[in-house]
C-alpha positions as CSV (number, residue, x, y, z in Angstrom):
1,X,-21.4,-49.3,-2.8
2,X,-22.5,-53.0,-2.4
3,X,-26.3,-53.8,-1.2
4,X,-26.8,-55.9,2.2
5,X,-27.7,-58.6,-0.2
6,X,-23.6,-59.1,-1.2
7,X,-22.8,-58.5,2.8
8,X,-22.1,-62.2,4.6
9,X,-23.6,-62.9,8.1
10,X,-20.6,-62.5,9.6
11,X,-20.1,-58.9,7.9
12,X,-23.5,-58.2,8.9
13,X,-22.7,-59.8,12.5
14,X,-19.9,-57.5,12.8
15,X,-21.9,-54.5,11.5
16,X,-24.7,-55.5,14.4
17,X,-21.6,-55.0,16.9
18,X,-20.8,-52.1,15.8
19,X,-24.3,-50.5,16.0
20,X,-24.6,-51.8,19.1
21,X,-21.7,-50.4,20.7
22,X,-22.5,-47.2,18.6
23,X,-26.2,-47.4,20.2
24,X,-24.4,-48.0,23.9
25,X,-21.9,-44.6,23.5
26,X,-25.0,-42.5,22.7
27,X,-26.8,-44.1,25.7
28,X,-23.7,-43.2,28.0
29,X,-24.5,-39.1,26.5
30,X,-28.3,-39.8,26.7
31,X,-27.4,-41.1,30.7
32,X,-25.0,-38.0,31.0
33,X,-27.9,-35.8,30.3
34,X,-30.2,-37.4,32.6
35,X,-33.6,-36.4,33.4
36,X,-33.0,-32.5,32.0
37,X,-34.3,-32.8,28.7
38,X,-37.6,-33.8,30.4
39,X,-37.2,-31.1,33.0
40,X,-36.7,-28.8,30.2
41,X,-39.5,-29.4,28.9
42,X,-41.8,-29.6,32.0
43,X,-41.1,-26.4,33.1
44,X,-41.5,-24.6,29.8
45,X,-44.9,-25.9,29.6
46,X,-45.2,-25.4,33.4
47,X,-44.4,-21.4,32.7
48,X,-46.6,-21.5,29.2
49,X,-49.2,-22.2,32.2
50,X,-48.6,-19.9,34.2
51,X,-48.3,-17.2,31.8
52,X,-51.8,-18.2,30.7
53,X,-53.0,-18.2,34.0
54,X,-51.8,-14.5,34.2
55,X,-53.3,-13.3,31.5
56,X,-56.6,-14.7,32.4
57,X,-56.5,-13.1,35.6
58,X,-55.2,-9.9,34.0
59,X,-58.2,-9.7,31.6
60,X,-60.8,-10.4,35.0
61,X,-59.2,-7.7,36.6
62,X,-60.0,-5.6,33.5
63,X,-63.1,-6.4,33.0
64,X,-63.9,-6.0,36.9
65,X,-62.2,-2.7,36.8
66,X,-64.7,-1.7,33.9
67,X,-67.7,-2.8,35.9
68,X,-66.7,-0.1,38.5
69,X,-66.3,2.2,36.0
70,X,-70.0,1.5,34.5
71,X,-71.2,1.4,38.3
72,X,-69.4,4.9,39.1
73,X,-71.4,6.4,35.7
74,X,-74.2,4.6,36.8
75,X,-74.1,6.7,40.3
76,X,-73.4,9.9,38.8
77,X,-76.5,9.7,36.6
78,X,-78.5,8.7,39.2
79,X,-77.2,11.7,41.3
80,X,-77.9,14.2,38.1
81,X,-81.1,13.0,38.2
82,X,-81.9,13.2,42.0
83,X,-80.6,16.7,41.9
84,X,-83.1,17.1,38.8
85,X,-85.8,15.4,40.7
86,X,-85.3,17.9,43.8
87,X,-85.3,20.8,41.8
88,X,-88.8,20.1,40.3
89,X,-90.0,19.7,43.8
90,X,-89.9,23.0,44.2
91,X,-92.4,23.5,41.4
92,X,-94.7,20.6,42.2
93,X,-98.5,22.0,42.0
94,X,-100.3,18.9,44.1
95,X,-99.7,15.8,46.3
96,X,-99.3,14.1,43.2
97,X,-96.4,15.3,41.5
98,X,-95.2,15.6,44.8
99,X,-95.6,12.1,45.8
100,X,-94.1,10.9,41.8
101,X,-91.3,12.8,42.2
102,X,-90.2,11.9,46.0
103,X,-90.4,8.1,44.4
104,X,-88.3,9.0,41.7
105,X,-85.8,10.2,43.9
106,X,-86.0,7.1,46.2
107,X,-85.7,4.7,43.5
108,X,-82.7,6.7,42.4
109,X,-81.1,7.1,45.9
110,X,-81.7,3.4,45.8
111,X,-79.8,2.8,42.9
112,X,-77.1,4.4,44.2
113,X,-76.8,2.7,46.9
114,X,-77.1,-0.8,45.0
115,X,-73.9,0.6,42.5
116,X,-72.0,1.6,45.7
117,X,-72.3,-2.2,47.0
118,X,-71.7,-3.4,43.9
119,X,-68.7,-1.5,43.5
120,X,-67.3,-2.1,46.9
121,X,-67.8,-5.9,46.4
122,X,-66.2,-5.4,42.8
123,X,-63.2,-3.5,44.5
124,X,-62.8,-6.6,47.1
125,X,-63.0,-9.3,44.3
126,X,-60.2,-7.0,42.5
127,X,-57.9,-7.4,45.2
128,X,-58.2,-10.7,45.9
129,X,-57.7,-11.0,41.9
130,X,-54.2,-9.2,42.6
131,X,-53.4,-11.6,45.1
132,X,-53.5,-14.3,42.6
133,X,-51.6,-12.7,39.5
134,X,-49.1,-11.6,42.6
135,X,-48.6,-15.4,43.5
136,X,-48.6,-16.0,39.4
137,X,-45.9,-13.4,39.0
138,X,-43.9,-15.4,41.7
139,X,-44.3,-18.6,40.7
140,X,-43.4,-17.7,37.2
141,X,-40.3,-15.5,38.3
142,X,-38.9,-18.5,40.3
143,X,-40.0,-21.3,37.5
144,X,-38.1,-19.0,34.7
145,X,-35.2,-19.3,37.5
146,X,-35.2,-22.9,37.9
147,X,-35.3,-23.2,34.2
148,X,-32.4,-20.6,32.8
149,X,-30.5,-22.7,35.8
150,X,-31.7,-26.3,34.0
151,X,-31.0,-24.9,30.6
152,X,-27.5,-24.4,31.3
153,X,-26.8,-27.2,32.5
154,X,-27.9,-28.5,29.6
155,X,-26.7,-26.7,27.3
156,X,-23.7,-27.2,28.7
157,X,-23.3,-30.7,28.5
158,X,-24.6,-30.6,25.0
159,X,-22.2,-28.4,24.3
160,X,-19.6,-31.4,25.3
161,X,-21.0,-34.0,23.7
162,X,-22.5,-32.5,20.3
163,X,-19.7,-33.1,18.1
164,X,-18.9,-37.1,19.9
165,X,-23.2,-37.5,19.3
166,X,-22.9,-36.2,15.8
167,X,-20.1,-38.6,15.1
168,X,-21.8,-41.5,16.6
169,X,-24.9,-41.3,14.9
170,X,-22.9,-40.8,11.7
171,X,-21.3,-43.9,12.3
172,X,-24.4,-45.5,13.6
173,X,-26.1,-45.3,10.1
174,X,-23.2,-46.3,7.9
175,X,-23.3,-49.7,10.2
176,X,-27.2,-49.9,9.1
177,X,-26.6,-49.9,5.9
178,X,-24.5,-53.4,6.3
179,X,-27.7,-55.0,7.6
180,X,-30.5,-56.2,6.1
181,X,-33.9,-54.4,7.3
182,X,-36.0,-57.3,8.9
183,X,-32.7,-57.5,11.1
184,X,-32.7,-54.5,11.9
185,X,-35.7,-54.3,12.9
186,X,-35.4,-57.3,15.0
187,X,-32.3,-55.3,16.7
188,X,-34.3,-52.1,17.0
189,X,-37.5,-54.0,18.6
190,X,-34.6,-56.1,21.2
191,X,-33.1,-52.8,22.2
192,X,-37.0,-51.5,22.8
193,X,-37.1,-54.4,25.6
194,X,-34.6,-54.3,27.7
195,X,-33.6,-51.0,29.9
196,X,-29.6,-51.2,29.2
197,X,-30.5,-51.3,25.4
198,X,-28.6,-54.4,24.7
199,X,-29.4,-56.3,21.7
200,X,-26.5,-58.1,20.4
201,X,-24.9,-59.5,23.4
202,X,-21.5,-61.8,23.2
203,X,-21.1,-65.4,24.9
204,X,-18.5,-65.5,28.1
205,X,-18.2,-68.0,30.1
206,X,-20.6,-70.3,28.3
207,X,-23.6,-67.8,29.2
208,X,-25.5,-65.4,27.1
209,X,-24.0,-62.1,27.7
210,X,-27.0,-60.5,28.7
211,X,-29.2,-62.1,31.0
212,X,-26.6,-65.4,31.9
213,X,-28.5,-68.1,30.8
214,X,-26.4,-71.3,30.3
215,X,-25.6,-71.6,26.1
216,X,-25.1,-75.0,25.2
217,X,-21.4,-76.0,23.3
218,X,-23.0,-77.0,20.6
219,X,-25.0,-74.0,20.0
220,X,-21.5,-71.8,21.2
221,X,-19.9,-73.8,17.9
222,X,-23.0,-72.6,15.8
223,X,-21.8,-68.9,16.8
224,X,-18.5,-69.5,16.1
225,X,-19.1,-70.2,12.9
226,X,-20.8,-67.2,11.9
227,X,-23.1,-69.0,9.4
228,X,-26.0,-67.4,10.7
229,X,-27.6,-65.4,13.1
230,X,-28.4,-66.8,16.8
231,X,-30.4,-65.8,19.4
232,X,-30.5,-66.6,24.0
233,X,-33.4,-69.2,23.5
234,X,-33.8,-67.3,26.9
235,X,-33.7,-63.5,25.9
236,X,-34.1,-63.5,22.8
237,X,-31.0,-61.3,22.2
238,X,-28.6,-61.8,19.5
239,X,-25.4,-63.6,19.7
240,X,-21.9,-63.6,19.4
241,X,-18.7,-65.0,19.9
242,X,-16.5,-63.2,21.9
243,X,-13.9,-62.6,19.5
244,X,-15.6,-61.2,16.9
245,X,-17.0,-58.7,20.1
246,X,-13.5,-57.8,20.3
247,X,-12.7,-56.9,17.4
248,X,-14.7,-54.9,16.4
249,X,-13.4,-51.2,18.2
250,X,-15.4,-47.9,18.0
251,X,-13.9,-44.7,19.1
């Protein structure tokens, strides 16, 4: 196979077209796929979120749930020991042991009390906890929704265009190969700038084909030629001559 260095301008002119009009078919399938890549994406990391957010929640109802549990044991050792405490009461021999024991089984009566609260403010936090993973649950349920619906659509058009996108970028690279790479480069950065993607642009009707500015007929003969390569002194896109645009077909 022969090296860019043995290609002349004009083959590597022509080669530019091609690429170009390559570049502008798998624009048109970029285009026809529109913003649902990007959606895609969004709500796959939108529902990685949410999941995350469930989980969490999932794990503080747990570990709320275990705090009732501890605050439930809590209150039946207290109780064991107030029924323990009252038992000895009956046995007490002076004020003393009376009085010790009655504040043990205030202090545990007490603590009862403070594991009930705790408990009952554990129980409201739980359900307000439910609420949340509730409106998680939903919000992930109708995000999946939204997303199997974007997916298809995707998938279908994908499914349309593979083979056309496969072929294009096959032929896409055999054109680079006619070009040398500070060229390309210099058609690659072009294509960066402008939204339409247009880098090598032919004259018509004396004007640069891509943003109109006036191409003088001495320059147009330059083109013509095929010498070398031109740029819009406007745009800074590269030139052409129309009739080397139209030859050069891609299907």
């Amino acid at each position: 196979m022969a090296s860019v260095k043995d290609f002349s301008v004009e083959e590597k002119l022509k080669a530019l077209v091609r690429l170009q009009k390559i570049d502008c078919k798998l624009d048109e399938i970029q285009i026809l796929k529109g913003e649902l890549p990007i959606e895609v994406k969004d709500l796959e990391d939108e529902i990685e979120g949410l999941h995350a957010r469930q989980v969490r929640v999932e794990e503080e109802i747990n570990g709320i749930q275990d705090f009732i549990d501890q605050k439930k044991e809590g209150i039946k050792e207290a109780e064991g020991l107030i029924k323990k405490y009252e038992k000895q009461s009956e046995n007490v021999k002076n004020n003393r042991e009376f009085e010790a024991i009655n504040k043990e089984i205030e202090m545990q009566t007490l603590e009862v009390k403070l594991c009930e609260k705790h408990i009952k403010d554990a129980t409201e936090e739980i359900a307000e906890k439910a609420k949340q993973l509730e409106v998680a649950k939903k919000a992930v349920a109708t995000k999946e929704h939204n997303l199997a619906g974007k997916k298809g659509e995707l998938e279908k058009i994908i499914g349309e265009t593979e083979k056309e996108e496969k072929h294009y970028h096959k032929e896409g690279g055999e054109a680079r190969t006619h070009v040398d790479e500070r060229l390309l480069h210099s058609y690659d950065r072009i294509r960066k700038n402008y939204r339409n993607g247009l880098a090598v642009v032919p004259v018509e009707r004396d004007s640069c084909g891509g943003c109109f500015h006036a191409i003088p007929p001495q320059k147009q003969s330059e083109i013509k030629l095929r010498k070398k390569v031109m740029v819009c002194e406007n745009c800074g896109r590269i030139l052409v001559d129309a009739d080397l645009n139209d030859s050069v077909d891609v299907k």
